[in-house]
N, C-alpha and C positions, 0 to 999 in steps of 0.2 A: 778223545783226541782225533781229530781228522790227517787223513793222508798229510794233508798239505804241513800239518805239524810237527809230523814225524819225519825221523831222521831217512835223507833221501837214499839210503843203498836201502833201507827200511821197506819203502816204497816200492822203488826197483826190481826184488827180491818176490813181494809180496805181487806184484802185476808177473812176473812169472811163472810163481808157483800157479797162480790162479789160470795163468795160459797153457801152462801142463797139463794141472790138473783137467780143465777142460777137454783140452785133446786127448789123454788118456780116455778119459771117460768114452767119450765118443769113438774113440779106435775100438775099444771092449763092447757097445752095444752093438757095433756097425760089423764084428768080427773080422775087422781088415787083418791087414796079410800083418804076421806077428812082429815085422818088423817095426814099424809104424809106434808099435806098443813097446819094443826093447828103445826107441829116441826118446819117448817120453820116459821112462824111466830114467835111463842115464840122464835126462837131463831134470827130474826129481834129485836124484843121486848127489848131483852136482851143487844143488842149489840145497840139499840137507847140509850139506860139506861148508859152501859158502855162508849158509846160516852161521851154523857151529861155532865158523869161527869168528864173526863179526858178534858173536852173543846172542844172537837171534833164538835163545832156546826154544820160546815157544811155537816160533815159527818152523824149524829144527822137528820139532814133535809131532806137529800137524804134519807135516811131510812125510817124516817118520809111520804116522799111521795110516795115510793115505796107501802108503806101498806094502802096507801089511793088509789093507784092508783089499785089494787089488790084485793081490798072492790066490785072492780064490776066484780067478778068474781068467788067469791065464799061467802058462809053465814057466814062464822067465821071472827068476831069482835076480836083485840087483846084491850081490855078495858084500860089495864096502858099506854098504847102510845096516848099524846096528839096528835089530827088530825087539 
């Protein structure tokens, strides 16, 4: 099923995570200043939350391990996202 098929907060959801994701990754290679790295977080945080509850499990999990996978690589804990 392509983007265009799927349901659009679907879509939405899923062009964010991926814009996170990126920018996290790149704040942890580049070792920018930690804050940089606490905005992408909270705003992973946000969108495991918004998953959740639109039923987006899968989406929800990937998230989920992203931020666990992420935990070994810098000190900031996001506390509201179960691991």
């Amino acid at each position: 099923m392509g983007l265009r098929q799927q349901r659009p907060i679907r879509v939405h959801l899923r062009r964010h995570f991926s814009e996170s994701k990126s920018e996290l990754t790149r704040a942890i290679e580049r070792s920018q200043e930690i804050y940089i790295i606490a905005l992408c977080l909270g705003a992973l945080d946000c969108l495991y939350w918004q998953a959740m509850g639109l039923g987006e499990i899968k989406l929800a999990k990937g998230i989920s391990r992203l931020l666990a996978k992420s935990y070994q690589h810098h000190p900031i804990r996001v506390s509201s996202t179960p691991i």
